[in-house]
C-alpha positions in Angstrom: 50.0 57.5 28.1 50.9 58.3 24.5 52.9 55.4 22.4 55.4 58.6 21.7 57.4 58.8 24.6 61.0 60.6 22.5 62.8 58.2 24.7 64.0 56.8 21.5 65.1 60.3 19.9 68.9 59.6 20.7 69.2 56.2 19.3 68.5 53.9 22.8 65.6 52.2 24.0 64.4 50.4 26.7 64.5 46.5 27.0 61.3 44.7 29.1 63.7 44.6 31.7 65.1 48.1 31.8 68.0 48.3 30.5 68.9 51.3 28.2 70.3 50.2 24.9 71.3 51.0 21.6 68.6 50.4 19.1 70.6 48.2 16.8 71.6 46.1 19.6 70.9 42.0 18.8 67.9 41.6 21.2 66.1 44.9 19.7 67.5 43.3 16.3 65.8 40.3 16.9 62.2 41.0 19.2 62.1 43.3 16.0 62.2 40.5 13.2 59.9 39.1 15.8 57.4 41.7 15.5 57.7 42.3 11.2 57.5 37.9 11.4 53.8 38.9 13.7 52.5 41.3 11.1 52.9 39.2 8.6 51.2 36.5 9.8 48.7 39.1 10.7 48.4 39.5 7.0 48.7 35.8 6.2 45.6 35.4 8.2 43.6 37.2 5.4 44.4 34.8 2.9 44.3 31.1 4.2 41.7 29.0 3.7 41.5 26.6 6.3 40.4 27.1 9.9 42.4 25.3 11.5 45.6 27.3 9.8 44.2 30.5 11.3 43.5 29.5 14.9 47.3 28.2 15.1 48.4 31.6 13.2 46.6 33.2 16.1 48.1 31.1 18.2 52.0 31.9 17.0 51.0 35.8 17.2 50.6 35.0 20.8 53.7 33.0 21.5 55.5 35.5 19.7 55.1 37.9 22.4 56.5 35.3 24.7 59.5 35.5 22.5 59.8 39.2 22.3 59.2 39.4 25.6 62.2 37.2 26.5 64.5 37.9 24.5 63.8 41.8 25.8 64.6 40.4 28.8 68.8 40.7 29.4 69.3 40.6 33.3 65.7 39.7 34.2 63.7 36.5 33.3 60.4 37.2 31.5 57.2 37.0 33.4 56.0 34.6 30.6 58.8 32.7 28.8 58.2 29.9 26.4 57.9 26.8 27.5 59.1 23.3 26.4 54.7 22.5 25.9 55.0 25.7 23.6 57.6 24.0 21.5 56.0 20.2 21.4 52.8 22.0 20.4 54.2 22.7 17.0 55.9 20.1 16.8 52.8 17.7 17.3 51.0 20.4 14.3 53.8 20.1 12.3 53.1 15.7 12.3 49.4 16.4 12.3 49.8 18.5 9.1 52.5 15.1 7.7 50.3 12.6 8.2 47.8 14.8 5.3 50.3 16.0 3.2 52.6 13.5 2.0 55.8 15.7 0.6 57.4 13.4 -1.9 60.3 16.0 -3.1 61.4 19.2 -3.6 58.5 22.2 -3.7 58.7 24.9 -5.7 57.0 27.3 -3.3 54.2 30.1 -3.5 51.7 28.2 -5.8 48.7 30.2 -4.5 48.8 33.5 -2.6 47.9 31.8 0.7 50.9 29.8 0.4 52.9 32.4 -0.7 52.1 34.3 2.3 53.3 31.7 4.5 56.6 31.3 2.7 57.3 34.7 3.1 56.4 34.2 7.1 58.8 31.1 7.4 61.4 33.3 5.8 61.6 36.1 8.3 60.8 33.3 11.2 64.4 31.4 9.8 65.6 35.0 10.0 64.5 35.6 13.5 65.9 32.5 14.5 69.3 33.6 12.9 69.1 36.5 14.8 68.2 34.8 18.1 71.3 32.9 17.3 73.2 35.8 17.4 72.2 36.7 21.0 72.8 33.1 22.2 76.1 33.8 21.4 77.0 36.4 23.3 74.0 36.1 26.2 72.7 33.0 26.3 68.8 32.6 25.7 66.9 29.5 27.0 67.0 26.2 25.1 63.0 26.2 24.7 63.7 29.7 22.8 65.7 28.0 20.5 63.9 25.0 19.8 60.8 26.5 19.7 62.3 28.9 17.0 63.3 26.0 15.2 60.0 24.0 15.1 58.4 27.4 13.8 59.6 27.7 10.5 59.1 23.8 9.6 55.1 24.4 10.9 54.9 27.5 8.6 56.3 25.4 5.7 53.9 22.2 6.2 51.2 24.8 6.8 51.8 26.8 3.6 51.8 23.5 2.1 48.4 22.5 3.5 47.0 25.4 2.1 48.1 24.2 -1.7 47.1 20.7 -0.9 43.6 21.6 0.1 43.4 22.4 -3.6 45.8 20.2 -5.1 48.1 22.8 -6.0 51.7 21.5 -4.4 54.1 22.1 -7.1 57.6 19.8 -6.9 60.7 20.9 -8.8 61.3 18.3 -12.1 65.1 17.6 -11.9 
């Protein structure tokens, strides 16, 4: 089966659950920030340091098709939603990653390239989740969606700022 199918050639495609639609429409908006969010952690991978940052990178890429998946998923629940676990498991990195760095202000972000990276990640995640928002409001998506969406973009921030602890490189803005 080739990856070009010209289904797309008039401006529609195909949602997970089969519905034809536009290709601007909010979920297609938003499973596609999902995706550009994936490669970039993709790349972000590349550049961190510390283990432990990349396994839970690799395990985001794979949650995010969880996301995609449901929110391609309009009159049809997803085979493989996320799950409330999916959500407390980055919130319980997010603490994990606290309890070592102790933020004591205001960061000026992107003090070393691995950081940098996962700024630029936990932008297009906020970015997804404003576009997830979007949906919610006119088609509801599930509540685990939402929080888990949430949660994301604080674990890419503490991670980002693991990264410049590690080598004492956490930069706060002087007021």
């Amino acid at each position: 089966m080739s990856i070009s199918t010209g289904g797309g050639d008039k401006g529609k495609t195909s949602l997970w659950s089969g519905e034809r639609v536009p290709k601007n429409d909010l979920r297609v908006e938003a499973y596609g920030t999902i995706d550009e969010l994936s490669a970039h952690l993709g790349e972000a991978k590349h550049y961190v340091k510390s283990y432990k940052v990349k396994n839970i990178i690799n395990e985001i890429q794979n949650d995010l098709f969880k996301v995609a998946g449901e929110l391609a998923s309009k009159n049809k629940n997803f085979i493989q939603p996320i799950t409330k676990e999916d959500g407390e498991k980055l919130t319980k990195y997010i603490k994990n990653f606290e309890e070592k760095v102790k933020l004591n202000g205001f960061v000026i972000t992107g003090s070393t390239i691995e950081s940098a990276k996962l700024d630029i990640c936990r932008t297009i995640a906020r970015r997804a989740e404003r576009r997830i928002i979007c949906v919610n409001d006119e088609d509801k998506v599930s509540e685990e969606l939402l929080i888990y969406m949430n949660r994301l973009s604080d674990l890419l921030f503490i991670m980002a700022r693991y990264e410049e602890f590690l080598i004492n490189k956490i930069e706060y803005k002087k007021w």
